[in-house]
Backbone as CSV, one residue per row, in Angstrom:
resi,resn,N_x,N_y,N_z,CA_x,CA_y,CA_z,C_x,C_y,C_z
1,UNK,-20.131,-22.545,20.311,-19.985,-21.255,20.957,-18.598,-21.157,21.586
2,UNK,-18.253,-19.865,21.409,-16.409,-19.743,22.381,-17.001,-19.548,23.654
3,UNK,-15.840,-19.887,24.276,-16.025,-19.719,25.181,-15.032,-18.497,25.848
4,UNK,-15.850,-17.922,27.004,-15.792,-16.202,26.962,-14.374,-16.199,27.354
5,UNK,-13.541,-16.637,27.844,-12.228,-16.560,28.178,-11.543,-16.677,26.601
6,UNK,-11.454,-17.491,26.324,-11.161,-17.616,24.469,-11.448,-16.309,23.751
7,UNK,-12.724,-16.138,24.051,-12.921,-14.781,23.306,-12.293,-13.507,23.307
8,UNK,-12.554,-13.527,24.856,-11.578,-12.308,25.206,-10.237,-12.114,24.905
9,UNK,-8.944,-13.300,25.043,-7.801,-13.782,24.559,-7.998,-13.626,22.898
10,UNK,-8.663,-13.902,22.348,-8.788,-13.616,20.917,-8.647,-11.663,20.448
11,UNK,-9.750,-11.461,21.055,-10.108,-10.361,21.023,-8.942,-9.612,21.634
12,UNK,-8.267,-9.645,22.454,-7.289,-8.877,22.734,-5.471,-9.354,22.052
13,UNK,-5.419,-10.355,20.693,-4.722,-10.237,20.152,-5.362,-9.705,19.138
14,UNK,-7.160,-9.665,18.661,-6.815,-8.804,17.525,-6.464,-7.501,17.618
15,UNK,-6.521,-6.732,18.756,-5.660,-5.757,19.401,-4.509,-5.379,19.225
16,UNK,-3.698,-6.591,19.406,-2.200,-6.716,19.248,-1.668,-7.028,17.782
17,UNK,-2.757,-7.503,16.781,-2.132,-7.184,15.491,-2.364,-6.079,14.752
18,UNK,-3.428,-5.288,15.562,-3.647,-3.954,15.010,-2.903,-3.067,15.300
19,UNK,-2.419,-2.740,16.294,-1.324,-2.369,16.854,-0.022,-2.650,15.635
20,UNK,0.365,-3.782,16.001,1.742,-3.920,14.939,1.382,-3.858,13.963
21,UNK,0.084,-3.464,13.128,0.101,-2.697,11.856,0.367,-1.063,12.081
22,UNK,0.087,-1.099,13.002,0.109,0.755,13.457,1.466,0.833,13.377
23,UNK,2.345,0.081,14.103,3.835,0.502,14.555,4.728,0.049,13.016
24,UNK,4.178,-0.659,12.221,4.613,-0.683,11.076,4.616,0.396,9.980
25,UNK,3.049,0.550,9.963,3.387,1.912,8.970,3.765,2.678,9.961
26,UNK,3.919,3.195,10.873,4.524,4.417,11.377,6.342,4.347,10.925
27,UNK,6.880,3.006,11.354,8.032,2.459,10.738,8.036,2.673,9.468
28,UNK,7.278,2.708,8.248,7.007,3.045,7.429,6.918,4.772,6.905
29,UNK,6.440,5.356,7.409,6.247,6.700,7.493,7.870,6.986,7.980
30,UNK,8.488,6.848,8.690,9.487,7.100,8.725,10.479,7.039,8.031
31,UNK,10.933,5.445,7.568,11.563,5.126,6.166,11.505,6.492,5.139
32,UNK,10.231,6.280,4.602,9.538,7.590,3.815,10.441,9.324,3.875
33,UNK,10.214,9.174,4.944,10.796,10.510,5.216,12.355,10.187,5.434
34,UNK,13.186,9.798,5.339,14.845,9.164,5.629,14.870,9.084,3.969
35,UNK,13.772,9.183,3.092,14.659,8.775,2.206,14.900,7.150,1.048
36,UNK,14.427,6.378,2.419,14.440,4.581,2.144,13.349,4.437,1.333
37,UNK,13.145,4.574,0.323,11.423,3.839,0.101,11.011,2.363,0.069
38,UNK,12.291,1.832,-0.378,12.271,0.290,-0.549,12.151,-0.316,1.466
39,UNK,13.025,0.040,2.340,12.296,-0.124,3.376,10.831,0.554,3.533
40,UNK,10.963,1.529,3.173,9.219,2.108,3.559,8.302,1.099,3.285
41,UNK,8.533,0.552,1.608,7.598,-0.284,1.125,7.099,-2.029,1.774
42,UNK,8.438,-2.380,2.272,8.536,-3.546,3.272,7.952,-3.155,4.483
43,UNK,8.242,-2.709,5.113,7.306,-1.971,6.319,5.748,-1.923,6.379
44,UNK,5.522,-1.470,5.069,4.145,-0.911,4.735,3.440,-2.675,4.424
45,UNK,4.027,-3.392,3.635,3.605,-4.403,3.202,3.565,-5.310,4.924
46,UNK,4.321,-5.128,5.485,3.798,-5.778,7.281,2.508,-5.556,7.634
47,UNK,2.661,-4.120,7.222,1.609,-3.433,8.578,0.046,-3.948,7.338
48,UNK,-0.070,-3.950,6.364,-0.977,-4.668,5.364,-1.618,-6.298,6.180
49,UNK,-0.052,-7.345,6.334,0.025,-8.481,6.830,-0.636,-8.897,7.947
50,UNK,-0.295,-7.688,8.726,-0.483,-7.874,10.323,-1.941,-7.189,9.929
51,UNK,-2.820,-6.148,9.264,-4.360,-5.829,9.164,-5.019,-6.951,9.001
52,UNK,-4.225,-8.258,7.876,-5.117,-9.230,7.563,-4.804,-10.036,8.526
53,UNK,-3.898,-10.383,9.907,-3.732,-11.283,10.342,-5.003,-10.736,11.392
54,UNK,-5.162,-9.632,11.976,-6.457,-8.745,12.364,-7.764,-9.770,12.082
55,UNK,-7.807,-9.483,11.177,-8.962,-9.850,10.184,-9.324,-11.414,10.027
56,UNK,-8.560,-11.772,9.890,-8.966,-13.745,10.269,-8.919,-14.019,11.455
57,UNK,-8.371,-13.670,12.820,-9.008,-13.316,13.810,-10.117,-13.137,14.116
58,UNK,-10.796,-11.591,13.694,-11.801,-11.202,13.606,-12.819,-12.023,13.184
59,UNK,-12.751,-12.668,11.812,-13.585,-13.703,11.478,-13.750,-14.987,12.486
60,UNK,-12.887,-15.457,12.934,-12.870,-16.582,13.272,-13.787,-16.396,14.676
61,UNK,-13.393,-15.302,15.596,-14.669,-14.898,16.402,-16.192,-14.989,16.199
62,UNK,-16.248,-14.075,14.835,-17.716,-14.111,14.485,-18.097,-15.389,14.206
63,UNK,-17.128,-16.176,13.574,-17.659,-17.684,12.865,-17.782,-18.577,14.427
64,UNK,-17.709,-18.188,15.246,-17.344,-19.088,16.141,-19.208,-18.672,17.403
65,UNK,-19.544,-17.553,16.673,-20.320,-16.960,17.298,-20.219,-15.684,18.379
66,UNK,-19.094,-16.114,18.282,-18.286,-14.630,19.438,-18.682,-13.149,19.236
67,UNK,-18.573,-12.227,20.146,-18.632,-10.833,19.799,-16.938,-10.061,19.521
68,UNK,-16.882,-9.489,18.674,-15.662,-8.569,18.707,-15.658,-7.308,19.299
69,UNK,-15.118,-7.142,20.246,-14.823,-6.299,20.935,-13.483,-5.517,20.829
70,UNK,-13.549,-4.333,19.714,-12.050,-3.402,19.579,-11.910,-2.921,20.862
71,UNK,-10.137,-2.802,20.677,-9.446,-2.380,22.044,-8.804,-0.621,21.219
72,UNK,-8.770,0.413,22.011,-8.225,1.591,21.650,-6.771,1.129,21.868
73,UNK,-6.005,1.679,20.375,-4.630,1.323,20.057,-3.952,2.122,20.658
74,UNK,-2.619,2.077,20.709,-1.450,2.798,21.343,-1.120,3.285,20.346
75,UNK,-0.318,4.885,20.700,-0.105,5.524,19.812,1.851,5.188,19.479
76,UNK,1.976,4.913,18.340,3.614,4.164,17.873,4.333,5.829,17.758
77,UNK,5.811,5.146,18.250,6.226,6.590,18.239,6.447,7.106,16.507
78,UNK,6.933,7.987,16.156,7.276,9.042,15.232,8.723,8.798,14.543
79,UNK,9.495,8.866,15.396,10.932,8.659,15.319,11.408,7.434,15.565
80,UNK,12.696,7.618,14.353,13.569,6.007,15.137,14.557,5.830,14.597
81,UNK,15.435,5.117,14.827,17.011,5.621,14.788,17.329,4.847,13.564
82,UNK,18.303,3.775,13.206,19.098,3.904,12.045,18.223,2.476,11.539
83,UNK,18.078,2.245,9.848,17.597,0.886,9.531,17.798,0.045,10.547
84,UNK,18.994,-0.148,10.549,19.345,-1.781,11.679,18.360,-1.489,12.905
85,UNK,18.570,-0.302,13.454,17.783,-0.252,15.104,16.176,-0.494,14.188
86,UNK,15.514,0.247,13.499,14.204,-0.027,13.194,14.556,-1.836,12.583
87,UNK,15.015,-2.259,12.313,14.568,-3.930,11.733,15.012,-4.583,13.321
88,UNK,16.031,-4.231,14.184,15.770,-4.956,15.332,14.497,-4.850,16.184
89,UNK,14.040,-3.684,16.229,12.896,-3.324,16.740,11.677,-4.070,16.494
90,UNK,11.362,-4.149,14.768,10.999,-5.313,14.101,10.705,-6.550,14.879
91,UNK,12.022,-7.663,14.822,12.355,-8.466,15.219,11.881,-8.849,16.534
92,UNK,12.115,-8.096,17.390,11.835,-7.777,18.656,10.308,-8.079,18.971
93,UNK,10.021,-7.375,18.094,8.258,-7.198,18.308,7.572,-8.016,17.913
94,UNK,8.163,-9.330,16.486,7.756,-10.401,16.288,7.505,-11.343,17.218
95,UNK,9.169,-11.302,17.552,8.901,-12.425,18.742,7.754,-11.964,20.158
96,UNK,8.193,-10.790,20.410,6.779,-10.798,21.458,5.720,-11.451,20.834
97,UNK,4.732,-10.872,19.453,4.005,-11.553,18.879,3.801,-12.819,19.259
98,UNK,4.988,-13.648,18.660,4.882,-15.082,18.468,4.596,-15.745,20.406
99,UNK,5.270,-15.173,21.275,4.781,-15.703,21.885,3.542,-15.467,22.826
100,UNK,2.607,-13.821,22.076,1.382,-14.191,22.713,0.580,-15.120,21.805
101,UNK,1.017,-15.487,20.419,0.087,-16.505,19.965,0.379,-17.706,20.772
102,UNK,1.038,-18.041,21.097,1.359,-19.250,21.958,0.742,-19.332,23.162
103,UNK,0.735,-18.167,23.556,-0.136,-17.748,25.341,-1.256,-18.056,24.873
104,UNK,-2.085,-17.539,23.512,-2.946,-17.894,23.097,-4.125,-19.358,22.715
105,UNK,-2.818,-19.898,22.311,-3.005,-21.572,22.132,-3.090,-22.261,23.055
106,UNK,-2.389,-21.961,24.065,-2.554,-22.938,25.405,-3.847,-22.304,26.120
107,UNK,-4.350,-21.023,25.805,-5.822,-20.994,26.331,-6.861,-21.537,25.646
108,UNK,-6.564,-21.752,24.339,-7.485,-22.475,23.758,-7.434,-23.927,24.285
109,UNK,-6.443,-24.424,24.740,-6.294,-25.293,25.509,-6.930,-25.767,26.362
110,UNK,-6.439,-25.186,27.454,-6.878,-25.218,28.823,-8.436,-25.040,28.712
111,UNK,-8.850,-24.494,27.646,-10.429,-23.864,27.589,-11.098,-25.305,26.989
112,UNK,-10.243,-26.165,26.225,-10.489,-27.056,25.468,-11.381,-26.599,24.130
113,UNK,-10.690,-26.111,23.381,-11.503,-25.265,22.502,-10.362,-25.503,21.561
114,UNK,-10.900,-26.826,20.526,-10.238,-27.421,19.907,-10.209,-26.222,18.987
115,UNK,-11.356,-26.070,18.081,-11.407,-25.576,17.259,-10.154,-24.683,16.821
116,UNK,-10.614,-23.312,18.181,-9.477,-22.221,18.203,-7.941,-22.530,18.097
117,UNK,-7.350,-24.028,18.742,-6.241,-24.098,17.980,-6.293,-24.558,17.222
118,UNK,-6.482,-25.344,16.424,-6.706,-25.959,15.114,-6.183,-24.357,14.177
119,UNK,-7.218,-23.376,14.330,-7.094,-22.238,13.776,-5.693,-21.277,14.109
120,UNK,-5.193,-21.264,15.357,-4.465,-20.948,15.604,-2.693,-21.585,14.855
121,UNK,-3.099,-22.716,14.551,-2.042,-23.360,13.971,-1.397,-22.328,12.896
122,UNK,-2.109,-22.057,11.931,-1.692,-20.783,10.634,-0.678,-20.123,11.197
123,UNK,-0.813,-19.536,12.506,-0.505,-18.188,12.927,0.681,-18.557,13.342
124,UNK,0.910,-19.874,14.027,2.053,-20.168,14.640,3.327,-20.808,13.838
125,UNK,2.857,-21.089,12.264,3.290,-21.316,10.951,3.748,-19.860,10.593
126,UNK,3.082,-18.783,10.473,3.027,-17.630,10.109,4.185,-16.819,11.131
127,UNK,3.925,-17.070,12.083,5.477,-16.172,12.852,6.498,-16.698,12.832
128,UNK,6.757,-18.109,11.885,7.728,-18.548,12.039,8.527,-17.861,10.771
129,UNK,7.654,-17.793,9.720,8.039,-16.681,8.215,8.398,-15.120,8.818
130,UNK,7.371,-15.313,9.858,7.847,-13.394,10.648,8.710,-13.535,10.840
131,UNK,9.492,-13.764,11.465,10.320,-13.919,12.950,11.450,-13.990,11.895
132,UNK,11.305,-15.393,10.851,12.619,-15.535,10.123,13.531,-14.191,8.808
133,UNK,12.018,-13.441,8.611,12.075,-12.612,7.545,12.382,-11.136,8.186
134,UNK,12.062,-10.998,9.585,12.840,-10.015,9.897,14.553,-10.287,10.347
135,UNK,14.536,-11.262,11.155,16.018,-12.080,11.463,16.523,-11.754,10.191
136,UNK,16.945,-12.132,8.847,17.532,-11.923,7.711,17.802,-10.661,7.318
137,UNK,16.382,-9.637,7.408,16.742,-8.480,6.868,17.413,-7.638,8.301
138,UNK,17.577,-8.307,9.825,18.471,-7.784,10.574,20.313,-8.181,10.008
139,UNK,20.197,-9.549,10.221,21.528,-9.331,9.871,22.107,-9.098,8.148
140,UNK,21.327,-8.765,6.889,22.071,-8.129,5.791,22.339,-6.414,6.561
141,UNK,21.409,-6.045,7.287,21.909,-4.910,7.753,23.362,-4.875,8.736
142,UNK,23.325,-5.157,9.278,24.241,-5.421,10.514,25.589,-5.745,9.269
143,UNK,25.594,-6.832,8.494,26.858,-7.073,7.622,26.931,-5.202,6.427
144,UNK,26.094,-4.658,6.509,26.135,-3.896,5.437,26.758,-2.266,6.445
145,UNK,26.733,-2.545,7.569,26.978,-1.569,8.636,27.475,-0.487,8.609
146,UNK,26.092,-0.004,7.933,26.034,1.569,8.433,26.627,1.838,6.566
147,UNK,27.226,1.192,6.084,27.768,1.985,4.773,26.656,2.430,4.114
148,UNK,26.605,3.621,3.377,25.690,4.152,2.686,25.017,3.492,1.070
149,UNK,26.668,3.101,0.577,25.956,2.291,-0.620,25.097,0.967,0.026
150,UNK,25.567,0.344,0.796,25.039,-0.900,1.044,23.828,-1.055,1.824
151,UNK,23.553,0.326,2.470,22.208,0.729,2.532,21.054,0.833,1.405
152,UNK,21.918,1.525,0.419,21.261,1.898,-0.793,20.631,0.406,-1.427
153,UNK,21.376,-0.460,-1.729,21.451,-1.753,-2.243,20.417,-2.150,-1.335
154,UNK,20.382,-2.275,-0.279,19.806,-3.330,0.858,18.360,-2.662,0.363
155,UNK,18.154,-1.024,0.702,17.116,-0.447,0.109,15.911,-0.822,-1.334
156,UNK,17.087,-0.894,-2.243,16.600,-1.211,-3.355,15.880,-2.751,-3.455
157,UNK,16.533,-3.895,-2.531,16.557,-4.987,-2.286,14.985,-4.942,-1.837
158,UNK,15.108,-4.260,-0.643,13.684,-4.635,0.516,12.474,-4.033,-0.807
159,UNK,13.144,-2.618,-1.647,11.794,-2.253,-2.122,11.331,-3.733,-2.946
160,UNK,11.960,-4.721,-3.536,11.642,-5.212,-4.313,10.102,-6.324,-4.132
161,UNK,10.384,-6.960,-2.716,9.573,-7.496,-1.588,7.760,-7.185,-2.418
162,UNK,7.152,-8.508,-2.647,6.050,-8.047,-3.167,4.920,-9.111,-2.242
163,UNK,3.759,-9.065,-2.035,3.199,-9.634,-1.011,3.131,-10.955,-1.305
164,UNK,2.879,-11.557,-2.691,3.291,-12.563,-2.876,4.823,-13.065,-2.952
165,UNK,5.785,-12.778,-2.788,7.142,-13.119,-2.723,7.620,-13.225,-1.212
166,UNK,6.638,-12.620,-0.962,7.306,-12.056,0.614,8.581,-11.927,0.845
């Protein structure tokens, strides 16, 4: 059985990856409309990532005996300024990520609730591919700065991104 502090900490990151699927496709939806599709499509393929990172969460509660308890999401804004500012934004938001999985792990900790890190391990493997895969597509932007072809290129680049290639 989890234990209810664990649970709750669980339960309120699957919160937080539902969320950064929200703020992704919305990042997405935006791309879309700018024009980018190849960012749109990278974007979109996150906010996919971050549903299933949701989702083994989710499981791992139920398998654990836990209740899931959804949290009402925040609404992601609409607008947003140039590729580079949306992939720093990105970036940004990984690392918050990464370190509530970590806040996370040390409650599994302190809770002694082996299990949950054991499980938690993936995740902390997994933001390290986040964290690094937005970092990269920040700085080809930043070197490509602001030029339109090299937007275009970078564009064509990100559309290429397939869930297995990542």
């Amino acid at each position: 059985m989890m234990d209810t502090t664990v649970e709750r900490a669980v339960n309120e990151q699957i919160g937080h990856e539902l969320e950064s699927a929200y703020l992704y496709l919305a990042m997405s939806a935006h791309f879309e409309s700018a024009s980018f599709p190849g960012f749109a499509s990278w974007m979109r393929l996150q906010a996919r990532e971050e549903l299933d990172h949701a989702m083994r969460l989710f499981d791992h509660v139920h398998d654990r005996g836990g209740r899931v308890a959804l949290q009402a999401l925040g609404k992601p804004p609409v607008k947003f300024g140039t590729p580079l500012e949306i992939f720093e934004a990105a970036l940004a938001h990984e690392r918050k990520i990464t370190g509530l999985i970590h806040a996370l792990h040390e409650t599994a900790g302190r809770k002694k609730d082996a299990a949950t890190q054991v499980f938690l391990q993936w995740f902390i493997t997994e933001q390290v591919e986040e964290e690094q895969g937005a970092s990269a597509a920040v700085e080809q932007l930043r070197m490509a700065g602001g030029a339109p072809a090299a937007l275009l290129m970078l564009d064509a680049k990100f559309g290429a991104r397939s869930e297995a290639g990542r």
